[in-house]
N, CA, C and O atoms as a MOPAC input file, in Angstrom:
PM7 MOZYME 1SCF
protein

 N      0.84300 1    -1.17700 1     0.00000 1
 C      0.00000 1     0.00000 1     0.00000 1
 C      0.89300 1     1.24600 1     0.00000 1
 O      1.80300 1     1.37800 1     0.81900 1
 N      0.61400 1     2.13900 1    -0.92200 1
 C      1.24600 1     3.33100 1    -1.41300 1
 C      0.62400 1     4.41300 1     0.00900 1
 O     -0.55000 1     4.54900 1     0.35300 1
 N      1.87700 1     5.07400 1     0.62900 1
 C      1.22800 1     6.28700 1     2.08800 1
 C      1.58700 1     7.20100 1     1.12900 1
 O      2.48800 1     7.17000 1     0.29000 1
 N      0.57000 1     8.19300 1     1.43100 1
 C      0.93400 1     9.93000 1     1.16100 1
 C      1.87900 1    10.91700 1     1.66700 1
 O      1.85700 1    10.83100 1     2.89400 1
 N      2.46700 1    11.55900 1     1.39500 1
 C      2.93100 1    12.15900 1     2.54500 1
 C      1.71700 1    13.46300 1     3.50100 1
 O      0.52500 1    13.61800 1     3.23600 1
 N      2.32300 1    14.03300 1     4.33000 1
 C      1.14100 1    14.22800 1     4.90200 1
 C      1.15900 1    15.97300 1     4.97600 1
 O      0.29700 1    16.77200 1     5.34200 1
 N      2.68900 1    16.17200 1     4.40100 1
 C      2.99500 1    17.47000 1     3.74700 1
 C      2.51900 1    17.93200 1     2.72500 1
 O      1.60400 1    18.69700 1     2.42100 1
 N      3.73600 1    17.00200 1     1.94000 1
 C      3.52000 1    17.34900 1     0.34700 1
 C      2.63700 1    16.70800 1    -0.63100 1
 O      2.29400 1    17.21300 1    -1.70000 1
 N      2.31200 1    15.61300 1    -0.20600 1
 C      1.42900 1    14.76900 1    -0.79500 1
 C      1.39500 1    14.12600 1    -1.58000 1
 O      0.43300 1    13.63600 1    -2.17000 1
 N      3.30400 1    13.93700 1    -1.83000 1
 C      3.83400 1    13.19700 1    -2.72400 1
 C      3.56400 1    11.30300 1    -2.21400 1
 O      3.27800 1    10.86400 1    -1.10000 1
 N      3.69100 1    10.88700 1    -2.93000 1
 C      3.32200 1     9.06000 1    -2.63000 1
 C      4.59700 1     8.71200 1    -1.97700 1
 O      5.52000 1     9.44300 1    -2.33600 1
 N      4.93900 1     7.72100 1    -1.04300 1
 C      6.01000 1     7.01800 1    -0.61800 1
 C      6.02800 1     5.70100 1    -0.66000 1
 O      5.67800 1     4.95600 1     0.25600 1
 N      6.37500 1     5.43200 1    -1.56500 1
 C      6.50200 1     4.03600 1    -2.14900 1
 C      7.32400 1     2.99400 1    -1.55100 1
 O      7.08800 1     1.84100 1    -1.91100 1
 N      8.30000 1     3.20800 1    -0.65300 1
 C      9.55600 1     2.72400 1     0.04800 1
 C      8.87800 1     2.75600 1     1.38300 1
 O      8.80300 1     3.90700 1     1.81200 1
 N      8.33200 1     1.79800 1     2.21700 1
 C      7.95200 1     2.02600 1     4.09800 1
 C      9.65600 1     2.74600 1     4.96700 1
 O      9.65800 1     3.55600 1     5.89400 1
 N     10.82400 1     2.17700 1     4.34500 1
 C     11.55600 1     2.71500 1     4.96900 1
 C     11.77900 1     4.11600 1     4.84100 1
 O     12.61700 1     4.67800 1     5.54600 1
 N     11.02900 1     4.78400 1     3.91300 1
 C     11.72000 1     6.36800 1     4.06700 1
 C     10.38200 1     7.46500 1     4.70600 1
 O     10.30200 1     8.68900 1     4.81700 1
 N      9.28000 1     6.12900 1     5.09100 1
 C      8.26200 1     6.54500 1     6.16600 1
 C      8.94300 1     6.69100 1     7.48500 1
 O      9.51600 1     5.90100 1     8.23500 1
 N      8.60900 1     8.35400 1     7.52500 1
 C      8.72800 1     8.96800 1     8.85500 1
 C      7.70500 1     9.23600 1     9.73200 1
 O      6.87100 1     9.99000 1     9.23000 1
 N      7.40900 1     8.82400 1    11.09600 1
 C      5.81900 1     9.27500 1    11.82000 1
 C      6.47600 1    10.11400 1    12.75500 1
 O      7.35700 1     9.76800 1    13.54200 1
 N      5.85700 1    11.52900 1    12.57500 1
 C      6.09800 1    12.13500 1    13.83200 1
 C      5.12900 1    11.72400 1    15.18600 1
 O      4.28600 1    10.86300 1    14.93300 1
 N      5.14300 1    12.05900 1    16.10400 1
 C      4.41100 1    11.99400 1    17.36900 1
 C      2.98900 1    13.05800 1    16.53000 1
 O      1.96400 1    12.43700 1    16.25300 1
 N      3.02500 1    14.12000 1    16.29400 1
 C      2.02600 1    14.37300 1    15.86200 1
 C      0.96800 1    13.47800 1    14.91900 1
 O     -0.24500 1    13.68800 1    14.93300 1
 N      1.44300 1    12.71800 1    14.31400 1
 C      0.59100 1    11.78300 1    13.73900 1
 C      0.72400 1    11.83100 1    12.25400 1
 O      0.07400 1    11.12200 1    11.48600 1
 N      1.55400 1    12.66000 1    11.92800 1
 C      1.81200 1    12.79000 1    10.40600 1
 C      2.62100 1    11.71800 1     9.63400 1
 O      3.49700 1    11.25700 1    10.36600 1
 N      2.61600 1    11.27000 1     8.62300 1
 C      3.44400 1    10.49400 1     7.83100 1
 C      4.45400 1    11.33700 1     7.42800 1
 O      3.95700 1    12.46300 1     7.41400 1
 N      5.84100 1    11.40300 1     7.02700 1
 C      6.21600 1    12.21300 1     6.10700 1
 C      7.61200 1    11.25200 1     5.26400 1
 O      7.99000 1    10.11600 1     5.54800 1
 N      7.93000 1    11.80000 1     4.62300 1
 C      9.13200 1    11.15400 1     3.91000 1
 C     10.95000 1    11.69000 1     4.88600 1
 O     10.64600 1    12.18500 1     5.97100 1
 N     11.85400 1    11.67700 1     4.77100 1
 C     12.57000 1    12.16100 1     5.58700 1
 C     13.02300 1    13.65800 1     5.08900 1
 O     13.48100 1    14.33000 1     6.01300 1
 N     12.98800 1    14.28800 1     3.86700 1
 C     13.08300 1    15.54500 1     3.58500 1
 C     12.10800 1    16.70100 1     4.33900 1
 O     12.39300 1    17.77200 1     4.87500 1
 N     10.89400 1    16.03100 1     4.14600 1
 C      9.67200 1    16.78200 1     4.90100 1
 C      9.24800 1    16.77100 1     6.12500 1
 O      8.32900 1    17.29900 1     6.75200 1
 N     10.49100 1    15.74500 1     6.43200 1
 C     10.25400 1    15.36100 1     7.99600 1
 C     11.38000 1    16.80100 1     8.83100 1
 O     11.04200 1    17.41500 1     9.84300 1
 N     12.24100 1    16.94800 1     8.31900 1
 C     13.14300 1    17.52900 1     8.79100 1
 C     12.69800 1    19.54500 1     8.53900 1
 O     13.04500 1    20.53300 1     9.18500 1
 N     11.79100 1    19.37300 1     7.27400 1
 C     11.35300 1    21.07700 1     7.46700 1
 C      9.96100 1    20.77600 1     8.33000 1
 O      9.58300 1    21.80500 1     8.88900 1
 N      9.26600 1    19.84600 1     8.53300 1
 C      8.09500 1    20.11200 1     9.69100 1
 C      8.70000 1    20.17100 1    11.28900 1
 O      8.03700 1    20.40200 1    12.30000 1
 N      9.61000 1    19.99600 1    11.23600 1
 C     10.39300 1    19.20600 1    13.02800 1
 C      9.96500 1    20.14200 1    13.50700 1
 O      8.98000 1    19.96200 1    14.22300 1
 N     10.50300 1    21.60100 1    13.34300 1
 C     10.62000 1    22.88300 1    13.79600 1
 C      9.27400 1    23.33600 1    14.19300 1
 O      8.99200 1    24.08100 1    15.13200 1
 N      8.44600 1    22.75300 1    13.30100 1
 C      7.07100 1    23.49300 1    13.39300 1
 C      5.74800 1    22.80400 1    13.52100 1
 O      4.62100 1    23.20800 1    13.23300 1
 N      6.30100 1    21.26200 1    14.19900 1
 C      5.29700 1    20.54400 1    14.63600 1
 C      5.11400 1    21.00600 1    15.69800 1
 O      5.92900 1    21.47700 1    16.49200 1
 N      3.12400 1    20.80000 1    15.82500 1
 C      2.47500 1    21.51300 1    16.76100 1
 C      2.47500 1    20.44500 1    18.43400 1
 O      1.99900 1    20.76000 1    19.52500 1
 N      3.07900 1    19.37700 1    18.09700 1
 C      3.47700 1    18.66600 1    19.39300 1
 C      4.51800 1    18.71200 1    20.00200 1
 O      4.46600 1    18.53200 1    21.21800 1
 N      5.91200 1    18.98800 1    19.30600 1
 C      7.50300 1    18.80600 1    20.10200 1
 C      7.72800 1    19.79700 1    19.26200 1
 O      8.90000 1    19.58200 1    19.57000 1
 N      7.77700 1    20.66000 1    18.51500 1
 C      8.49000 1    21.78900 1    17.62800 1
 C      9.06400 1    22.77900 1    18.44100 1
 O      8.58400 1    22.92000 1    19.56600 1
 N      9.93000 1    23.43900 1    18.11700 1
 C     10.21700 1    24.69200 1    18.84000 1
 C      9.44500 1    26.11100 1    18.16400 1
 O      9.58200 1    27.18200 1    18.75400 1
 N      8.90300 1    26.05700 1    17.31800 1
 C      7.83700 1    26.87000 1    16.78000 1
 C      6.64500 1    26.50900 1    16.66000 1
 O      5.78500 1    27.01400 1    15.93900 1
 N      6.55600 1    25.62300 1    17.36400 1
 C      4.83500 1    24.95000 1    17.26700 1
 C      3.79800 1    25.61200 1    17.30200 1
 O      2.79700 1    24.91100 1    17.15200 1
 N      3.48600 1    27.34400 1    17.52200 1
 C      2.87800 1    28.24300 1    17.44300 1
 C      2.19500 1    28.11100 1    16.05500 1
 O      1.01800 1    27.90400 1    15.76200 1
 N      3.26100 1    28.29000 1    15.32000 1
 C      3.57700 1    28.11300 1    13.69400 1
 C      2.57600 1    26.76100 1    13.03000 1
 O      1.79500 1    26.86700 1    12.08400 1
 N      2.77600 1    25.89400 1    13.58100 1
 C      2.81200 1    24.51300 1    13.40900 1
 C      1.10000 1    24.48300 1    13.49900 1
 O      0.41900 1    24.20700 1    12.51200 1
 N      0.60200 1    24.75900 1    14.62800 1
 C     -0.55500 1    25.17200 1    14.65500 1
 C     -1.65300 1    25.77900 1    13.48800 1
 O     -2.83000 1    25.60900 1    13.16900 1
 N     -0.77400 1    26.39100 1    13.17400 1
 C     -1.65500 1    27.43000 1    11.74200 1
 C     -1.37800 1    26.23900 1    10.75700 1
 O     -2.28600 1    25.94100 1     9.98000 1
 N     -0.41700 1    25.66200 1    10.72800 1
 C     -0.05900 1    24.27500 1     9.15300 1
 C     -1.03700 1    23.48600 1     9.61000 1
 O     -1.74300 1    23.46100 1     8.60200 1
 N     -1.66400 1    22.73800 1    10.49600 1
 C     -2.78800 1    22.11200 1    10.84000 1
 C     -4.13100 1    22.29600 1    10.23800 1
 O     -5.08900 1    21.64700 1    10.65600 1

């Protein structure tokens, strides 16, 4: 089964380059690393993160 990402919404075809944050998002590891900052659960801008929700 093909996951979405939960960013970009590109397909991830590979389970290993599935990333789950604690927030609950899928992401690939590129999109994992620009949401970190601004996830609305552990981010250090999660203010931010909030409004991407």
């Amino acid at each position: 089964m093909v996951t979405r990402c939960t960013l970009c919404r590109r397909p991830i075809h590979d389970e290993s380059l599935q990333r789950w944050c604690r927030c609950g998002w899928c992401m690939d590891p590129n999109c994992e690393r620009n949401h970190a900052p601004f996830c609305q659960v552990n981010g250090s801008e999660r203010w931010i993160g909030a409004l991407e929700y």
